[in-house]
C-alpha positions in Angstrom: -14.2 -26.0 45.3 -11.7 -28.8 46.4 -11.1 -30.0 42.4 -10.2 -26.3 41.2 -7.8 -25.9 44.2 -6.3 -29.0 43.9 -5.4 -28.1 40.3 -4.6 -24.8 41.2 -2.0 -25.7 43.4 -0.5 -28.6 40.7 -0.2 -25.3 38.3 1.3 -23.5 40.8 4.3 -25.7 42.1 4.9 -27.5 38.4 7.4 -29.9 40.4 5.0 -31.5 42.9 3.4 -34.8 42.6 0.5 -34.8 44.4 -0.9 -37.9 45.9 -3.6 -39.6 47.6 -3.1 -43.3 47.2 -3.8 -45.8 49.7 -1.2 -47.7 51.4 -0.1 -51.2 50.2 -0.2 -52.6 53.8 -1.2 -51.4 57.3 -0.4 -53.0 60.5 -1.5 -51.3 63.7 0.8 -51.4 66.5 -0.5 -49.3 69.3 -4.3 -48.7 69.9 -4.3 -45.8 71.8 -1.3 -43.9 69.6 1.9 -43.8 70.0 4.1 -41.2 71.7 7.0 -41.5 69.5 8.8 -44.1 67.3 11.7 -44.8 65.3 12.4 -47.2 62.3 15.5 -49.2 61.2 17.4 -47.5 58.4 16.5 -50.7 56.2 12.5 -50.7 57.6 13.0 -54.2 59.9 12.3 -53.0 63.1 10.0 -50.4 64.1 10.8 -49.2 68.3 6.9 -47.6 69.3 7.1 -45.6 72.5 3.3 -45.3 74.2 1.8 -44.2 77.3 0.2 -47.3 77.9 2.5 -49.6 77.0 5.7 -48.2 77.0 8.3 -49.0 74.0 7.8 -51.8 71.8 10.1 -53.5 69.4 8.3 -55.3 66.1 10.1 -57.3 63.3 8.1 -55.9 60.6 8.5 -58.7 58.4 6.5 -60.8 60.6 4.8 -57.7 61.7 5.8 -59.6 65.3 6.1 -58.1 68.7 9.5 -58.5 69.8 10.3 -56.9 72.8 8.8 -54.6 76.0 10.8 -52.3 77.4 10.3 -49.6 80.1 12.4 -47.0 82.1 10.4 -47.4 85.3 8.3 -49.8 86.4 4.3 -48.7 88.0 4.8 -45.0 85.9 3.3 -43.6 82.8 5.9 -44.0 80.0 7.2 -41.0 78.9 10.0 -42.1 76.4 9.9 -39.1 73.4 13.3 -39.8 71.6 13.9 -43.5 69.7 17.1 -44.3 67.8 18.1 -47.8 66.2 21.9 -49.0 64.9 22.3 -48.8 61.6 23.3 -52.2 61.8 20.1 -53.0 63.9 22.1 -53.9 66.6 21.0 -52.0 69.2 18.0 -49.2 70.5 18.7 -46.4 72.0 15.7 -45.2 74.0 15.2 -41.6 76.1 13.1 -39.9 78.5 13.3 -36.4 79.4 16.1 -37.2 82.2 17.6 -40.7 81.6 18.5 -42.8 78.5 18.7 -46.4 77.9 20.3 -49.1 75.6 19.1 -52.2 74.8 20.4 -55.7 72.3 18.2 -56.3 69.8 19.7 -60.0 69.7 18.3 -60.8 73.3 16.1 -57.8 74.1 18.3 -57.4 77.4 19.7 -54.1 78.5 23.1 -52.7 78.1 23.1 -49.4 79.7 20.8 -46.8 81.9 21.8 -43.5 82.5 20.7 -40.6 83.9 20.7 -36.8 83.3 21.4 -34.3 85.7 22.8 -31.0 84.5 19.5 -30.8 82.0 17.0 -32.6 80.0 17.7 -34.7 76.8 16.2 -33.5 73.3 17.7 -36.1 71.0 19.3 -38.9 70.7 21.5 -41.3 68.2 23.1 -44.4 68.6 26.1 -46.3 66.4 26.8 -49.5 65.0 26.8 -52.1 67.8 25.9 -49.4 70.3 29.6 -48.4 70.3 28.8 -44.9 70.9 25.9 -42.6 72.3 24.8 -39.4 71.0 22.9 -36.9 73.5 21.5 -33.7 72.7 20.8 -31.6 75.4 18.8 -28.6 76.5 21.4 -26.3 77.7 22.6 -26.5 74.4 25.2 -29.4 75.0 25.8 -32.8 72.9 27.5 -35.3 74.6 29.5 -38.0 72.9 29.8 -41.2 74.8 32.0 -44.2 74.0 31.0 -47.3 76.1 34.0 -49.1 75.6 36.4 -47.0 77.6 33.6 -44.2 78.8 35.1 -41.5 77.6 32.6 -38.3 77.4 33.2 -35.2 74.8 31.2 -32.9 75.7 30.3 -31.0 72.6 30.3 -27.0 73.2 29.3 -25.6 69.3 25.7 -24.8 70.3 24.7 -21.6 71.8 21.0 -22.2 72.5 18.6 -25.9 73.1 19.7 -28.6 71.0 16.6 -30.3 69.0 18.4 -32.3 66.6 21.2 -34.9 66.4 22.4 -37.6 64.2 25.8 -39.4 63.9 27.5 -41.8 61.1 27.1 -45.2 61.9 30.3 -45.8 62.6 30.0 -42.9 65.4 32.9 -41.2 64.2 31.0 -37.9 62.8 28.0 -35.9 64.4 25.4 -33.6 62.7 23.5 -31.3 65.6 20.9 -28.4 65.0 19.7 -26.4 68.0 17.9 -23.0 68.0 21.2 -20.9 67.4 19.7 -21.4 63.9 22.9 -23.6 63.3 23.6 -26.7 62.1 26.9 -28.4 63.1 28.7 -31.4 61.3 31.7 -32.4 63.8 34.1 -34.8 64.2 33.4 -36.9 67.9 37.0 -37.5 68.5 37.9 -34.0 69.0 34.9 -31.9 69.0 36.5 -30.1 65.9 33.4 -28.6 63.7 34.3 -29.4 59.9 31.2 -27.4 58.4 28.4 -25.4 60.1 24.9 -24.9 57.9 23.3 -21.3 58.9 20.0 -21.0 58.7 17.1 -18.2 59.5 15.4 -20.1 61.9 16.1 -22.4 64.7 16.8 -25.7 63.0 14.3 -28.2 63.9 15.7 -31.7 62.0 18.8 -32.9 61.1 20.1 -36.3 59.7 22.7 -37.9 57.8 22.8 -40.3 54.8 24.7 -43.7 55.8 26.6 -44.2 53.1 28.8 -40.9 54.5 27.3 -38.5 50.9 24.8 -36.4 52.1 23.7 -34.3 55.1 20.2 -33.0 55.6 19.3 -30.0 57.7 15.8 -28.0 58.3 14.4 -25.0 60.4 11.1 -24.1 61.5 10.2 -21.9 58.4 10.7 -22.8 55.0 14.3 -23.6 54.4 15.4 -27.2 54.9 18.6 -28.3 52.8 21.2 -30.9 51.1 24.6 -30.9 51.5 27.6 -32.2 50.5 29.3 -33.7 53.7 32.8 -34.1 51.5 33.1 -30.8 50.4 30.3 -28.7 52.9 28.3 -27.2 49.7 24.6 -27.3 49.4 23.3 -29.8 46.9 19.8 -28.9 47.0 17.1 -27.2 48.4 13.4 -28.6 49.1 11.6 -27.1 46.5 7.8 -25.9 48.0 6.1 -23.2 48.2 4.3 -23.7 51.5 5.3 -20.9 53.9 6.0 -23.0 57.3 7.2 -26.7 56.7 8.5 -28.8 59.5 9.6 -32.0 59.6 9.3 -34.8 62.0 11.0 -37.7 59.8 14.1 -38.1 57.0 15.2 -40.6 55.5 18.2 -41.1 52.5 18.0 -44.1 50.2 20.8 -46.4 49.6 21.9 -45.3 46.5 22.1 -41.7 47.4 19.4 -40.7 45.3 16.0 -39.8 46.9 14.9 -38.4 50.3 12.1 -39.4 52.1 10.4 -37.0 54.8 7.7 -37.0 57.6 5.5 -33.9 58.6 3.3 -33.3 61.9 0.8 -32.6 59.3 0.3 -36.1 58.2 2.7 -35.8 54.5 4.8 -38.4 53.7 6.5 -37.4 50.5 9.6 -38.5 47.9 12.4 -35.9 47.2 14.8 -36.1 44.2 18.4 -35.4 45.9 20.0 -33.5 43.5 17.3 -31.0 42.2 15.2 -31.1 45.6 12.5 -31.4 43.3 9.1 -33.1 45.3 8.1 -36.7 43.2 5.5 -37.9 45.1 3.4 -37.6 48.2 1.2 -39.4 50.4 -1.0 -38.9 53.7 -0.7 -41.4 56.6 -3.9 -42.8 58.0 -5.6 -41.2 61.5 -7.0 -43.0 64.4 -11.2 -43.6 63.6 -11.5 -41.2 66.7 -9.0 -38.8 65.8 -10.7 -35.2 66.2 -9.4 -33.3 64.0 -8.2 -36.3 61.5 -4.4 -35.9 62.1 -1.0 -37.6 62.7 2.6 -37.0 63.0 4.9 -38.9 60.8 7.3 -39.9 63.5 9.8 -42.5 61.2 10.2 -43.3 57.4 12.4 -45.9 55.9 13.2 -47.4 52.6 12.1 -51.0 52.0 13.1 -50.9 48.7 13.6 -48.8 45.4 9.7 -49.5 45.4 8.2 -49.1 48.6 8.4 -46.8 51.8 7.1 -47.5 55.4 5.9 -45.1 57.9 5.4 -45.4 61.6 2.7 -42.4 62.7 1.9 -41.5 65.8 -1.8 -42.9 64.7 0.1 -46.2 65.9 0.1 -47.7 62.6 3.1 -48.7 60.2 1.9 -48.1 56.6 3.9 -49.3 53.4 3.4 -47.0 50.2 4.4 -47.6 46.8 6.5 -45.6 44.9 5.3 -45.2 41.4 7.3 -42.4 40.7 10.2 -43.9 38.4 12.7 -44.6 40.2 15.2 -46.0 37.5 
């Protein structure tokens, strides 16, 4: 029964590229699993937040431990939210109540805050830890500039914030929240330069570096391209699934692909333009893992030939591409 399905479903959705290959590498990071985890935008560093241990910075080319971090000394570890500089500068790490920032260079810290008026959902962080990015339940973003500490306290959002990104420069923000809007909004002066509607509360956001593209998807079926120069849609992720979530995005350099992360274990490869699916993968499970299943919890280009994952199996997994890329 599994070969005629599987066919089946090739028949059906024409523009999929289904899958199964194993990974080129695997390097395990956390035993137990890992709560949550972020990866650089060019796949150096992987930051792994677990119970256990609590958040761990590896330089993946050695596949090294780096650093240790944790909030609070003699408690469980309860960091959810992970965000690294563009220019791999600085990690931004958060708990439900306070946030921290920490130098890549030295490991040291830079900055602990904490929370009062509500709990934090998301968080983003800019080139050289300039500027801070905190989305909030109450449906609040704040902005924060550590040079002067100024705080703009972003108002667009009408429900919970789950969302948030920002340019690495920190000058733009991209926020979804379960208003079933998406904002893109300049941090200087709060101003909102597009908002993406959608039918459900949006569930991921991100932007694309480079300043081309923003991505934005709700808890359905609908998750989107745009244009961040002109607000039009580009694209739209083209399945046929009727609930997809996401847990991971990532744009490549050149603009060209998208890479994605479910809770459902898919890894797949997204043509910008067409939002066409190219190809797809599943990440590996713990050996204890009852049912087998893992959350894709970061994704990042190596290069135009290879992906990496960080899952909350523990493991960082680097796939080939052998869609063509050219």
């Amino acid at each position: 029964m599994k070969y005629p399905g599987f066919f089946l479903l090739l028949l059906l959705t024409g523009c999929e590229k289904l899958t199964s290959t194993a990974p080129v590498q695997q390097f395990p990071h956390v035993a137990q699993g890992s709560y949550a985890a972020a990866l650089s935008a060019d796949g150096r560093y992987a930051a792994v937040s677990s119970i256990q241990d609590g958040v761990a910075l590896w330089d993946l080319q050695a596949n090294a431990l780096k650093y240790q971090w944790k909030h609070q000394d003699e408690v469980e570890n309860l960091v959810f939210s992970l965000a690294i500089s563009n220019n791999n500068s600085h990690v931004l790490t958060a708990d439900q109540n306070t946030y921290a920032l920490w130098q890549i260079s030295n490991g040291e810290n830079a900055g602990f805050w904490q929370l009062d008026a509500a709990t934090v959902r998301d968080v983003a962080v800019s080139d050289n830890g300039a500027h801070l990015l905190i989305g909030k339940s109450n449906g609040g973003v704040q902005h924060i500039t550590l040079s002067s500490g100024r705080r703009l306290e972003f108002l667009g959002h009408t429900e919970r914030v789950n969302s948030v990104a920002m340019s690495p420069n920190g000058r733009y923000a991209l926020t979804g929240g379960n208003d079933y809007k998406a904002h893109l909004w300049d941090t200087q002066s709060a101003q909102i330069l597009y908002s993406f509607s959608h039918p459900s509360r949006v569930t991921k956001v991100a932007l694309d570096p480079q300043g081309r593209y923003a991505f934005t998807a709700d808890s359905q079926d609908s998750a989107q391209i745009w244009d961040i120069q002109t607000g039009q849609l580009v694209s739209k992720l083209q399945f046929i699934a009727r609930q997809q979530v996401f847990s991971a995005v990532s744009f490549s350099a050149d603009g060209k692909y998208l890479a994605t992360g479910a809770p459902t274990r898919k890894l797949a490869l997204w043509d910008v333009q067409t939002g066409r699916e190219l190809q797809q993968w599943q990440v590996g499970v713990k050996a204890d893992s009852r049912p087998p299943s893992a959350v894709v919890h970061a994704v990042a280009f190596l290069n135009d030939q290879q992906l990496i994952s960080e899952s909350s199996s523990g493991i960082a997994e680097v796939w080939e591409i052998t869609h063509d890329t050219k």
